[in-house]
Structures are given as C-alpha cells and as structure tokens.
C-alpha positions as CSV (number, residue, x, y, z in Angstrom):
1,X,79.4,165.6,-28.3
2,X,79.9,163.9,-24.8
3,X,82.4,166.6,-23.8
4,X,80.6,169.0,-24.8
5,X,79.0,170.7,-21.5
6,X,76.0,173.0,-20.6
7,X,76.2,176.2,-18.6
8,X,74.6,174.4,-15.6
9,X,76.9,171.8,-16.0
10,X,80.0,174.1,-15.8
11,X,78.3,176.2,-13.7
12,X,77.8,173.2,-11.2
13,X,81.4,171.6,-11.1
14,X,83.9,172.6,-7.8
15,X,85.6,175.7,-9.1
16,X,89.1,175.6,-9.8
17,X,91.3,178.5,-8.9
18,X,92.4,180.5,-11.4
19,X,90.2,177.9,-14.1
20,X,89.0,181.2,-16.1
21,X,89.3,180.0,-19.5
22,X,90.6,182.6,-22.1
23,X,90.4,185.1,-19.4
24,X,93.6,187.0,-18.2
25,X,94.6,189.4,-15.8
26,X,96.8,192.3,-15.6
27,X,98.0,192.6,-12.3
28,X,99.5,196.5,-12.6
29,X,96.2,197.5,-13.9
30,X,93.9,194.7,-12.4
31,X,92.0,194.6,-15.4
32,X,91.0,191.6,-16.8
33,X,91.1,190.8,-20.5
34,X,90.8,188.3,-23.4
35,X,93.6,187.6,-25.2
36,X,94.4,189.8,-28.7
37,X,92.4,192.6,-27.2
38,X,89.1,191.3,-28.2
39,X,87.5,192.5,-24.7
40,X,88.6,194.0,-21.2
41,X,87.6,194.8,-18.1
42,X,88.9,197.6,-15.7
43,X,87.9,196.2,-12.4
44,X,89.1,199.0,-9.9
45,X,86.3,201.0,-12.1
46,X,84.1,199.3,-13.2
47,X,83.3,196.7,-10.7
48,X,82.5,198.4,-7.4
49,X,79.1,196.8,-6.6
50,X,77.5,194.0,-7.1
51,X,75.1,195.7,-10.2
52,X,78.6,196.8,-11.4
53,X,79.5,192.9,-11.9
54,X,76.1,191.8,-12.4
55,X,75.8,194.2,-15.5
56,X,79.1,193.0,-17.3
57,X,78.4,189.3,-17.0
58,X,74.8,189.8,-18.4
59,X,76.5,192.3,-21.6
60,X,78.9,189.1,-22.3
61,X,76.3,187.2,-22.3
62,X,74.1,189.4,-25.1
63,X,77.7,188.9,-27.0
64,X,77.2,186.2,-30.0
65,X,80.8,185.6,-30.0
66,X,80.8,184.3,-26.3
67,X,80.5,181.1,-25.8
68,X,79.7,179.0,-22.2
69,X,83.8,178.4,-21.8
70,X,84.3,182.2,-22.0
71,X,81.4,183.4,-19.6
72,X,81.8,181.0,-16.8
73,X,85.8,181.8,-17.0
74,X,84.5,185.2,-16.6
75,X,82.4,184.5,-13.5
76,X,85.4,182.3,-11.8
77,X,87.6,185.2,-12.3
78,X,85.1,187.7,-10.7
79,X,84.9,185.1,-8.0
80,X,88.6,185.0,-7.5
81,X,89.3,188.4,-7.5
82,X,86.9,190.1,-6.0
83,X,85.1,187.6,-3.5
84,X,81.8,189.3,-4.7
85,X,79.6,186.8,-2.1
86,X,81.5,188.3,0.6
87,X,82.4,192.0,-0.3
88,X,79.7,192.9,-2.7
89,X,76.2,190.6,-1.7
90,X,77.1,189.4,1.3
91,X,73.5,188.2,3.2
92,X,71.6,190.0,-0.1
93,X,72.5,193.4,1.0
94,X,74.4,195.9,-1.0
95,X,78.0,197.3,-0.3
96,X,81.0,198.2,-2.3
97,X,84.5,197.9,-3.1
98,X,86.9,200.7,-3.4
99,X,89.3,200.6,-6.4
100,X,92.5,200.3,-4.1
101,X,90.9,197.4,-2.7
102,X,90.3,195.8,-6.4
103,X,93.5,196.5,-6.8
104,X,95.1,195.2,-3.9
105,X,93.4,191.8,-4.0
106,X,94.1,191.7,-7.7
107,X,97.8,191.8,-6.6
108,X,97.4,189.2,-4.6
109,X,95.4,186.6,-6.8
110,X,98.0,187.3,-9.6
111,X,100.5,185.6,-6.8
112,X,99.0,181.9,-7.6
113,X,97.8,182.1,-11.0
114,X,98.6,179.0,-13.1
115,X,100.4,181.5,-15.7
116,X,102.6,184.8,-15.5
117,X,100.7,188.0,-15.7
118,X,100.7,189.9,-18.8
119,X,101.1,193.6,-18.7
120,X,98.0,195.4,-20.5
C-alpha cells in the first residue's frame, strides 16, 4: 500500500499540466468527460462561477464510484482550463466567465494536452 496516496497527498504534490487522470476533454464542445460516457461536464454552461465549479466537484465527490485519482484529475482540469483562482475567486470575490470564454480557453489548453482530443 506505499503507493497508495491520500487526497491531501495528491492534493499537495506540484500540479502537472494536463495530469487529470481519466478525465478528457472535448475541445469542439469544451466539455469535459470520463471515458465510455460514464460522466461529463459542459463547461461553457455549466461552469460560469465559482459556485458553478464548486458544486460539481462536491456532487463527484457524493459519487461512490469516484475515487481520489478521479476527483483531483477533476480539480487539475478545472484548474487548467478555466484558471478559476484568477477568473472566478480571484482575492475571494465573485465574478464570472462567459461561455465564449470557456470555450476559447478550452481551445487553447487542448493545444498542449499530452493526448489528441476526442470529439464528444
């Protein structure tokens, strides 16, 4: 079980870009997805404020199925795509993100991903 690691412990190592375990994106669509369909996410909207995000990563983590591999990939894929410190929470206040913004900084993050973008 030594490789086995915590939340906090994955939560706490450097974040590698484009590290978002099963997660995938769909760049056309900027919607990001687990493999065989079993989940998805339509970013441009449903993930215009920072409660937006906030409320999918807490209903993954209500899921029995997800494990600490899946969530955190979920929360370095937010991160990539869309900079939520910065755009959403920036200095604890509130703003937002229009979809054409999702979906243009989706377009852009799909441009280094470690793996060819899959059409949804």
């Amino acid at each position: 079980m030594g490789d086995v690691k915590s939340l906090s412990e994955l939560l706490a190592e450097p974040p590698r870009r484009g590290d978002w375990g099963p997660w995938l994106l769909d760049e056309e669509h900027a919607v990001l997805y687990l493999p065989n369909d079993e989940y998805w996410i339509e970013l441009p909207r449903s993930c215009t404020t920072a409660a937006a995000v906030l409320d999918w990563i807490f209903q993954l983590v209500g899921k029995t199925w997800v494990d600490d591999r899946t969530l955190v990939g979920l929360i370095r894929a937010l991160d990539d795509v869309l900079h939520p410190q910065a755009t959403l929470c920036s200095m604890g206040v509130a703003s937002s993100l229009r979809p054409d913004e999702i979906r243009r900084q989706a377009a852009e993050v799909a441009k280094w991903l470690p793996y060819a973008p899959e059409a949804g």
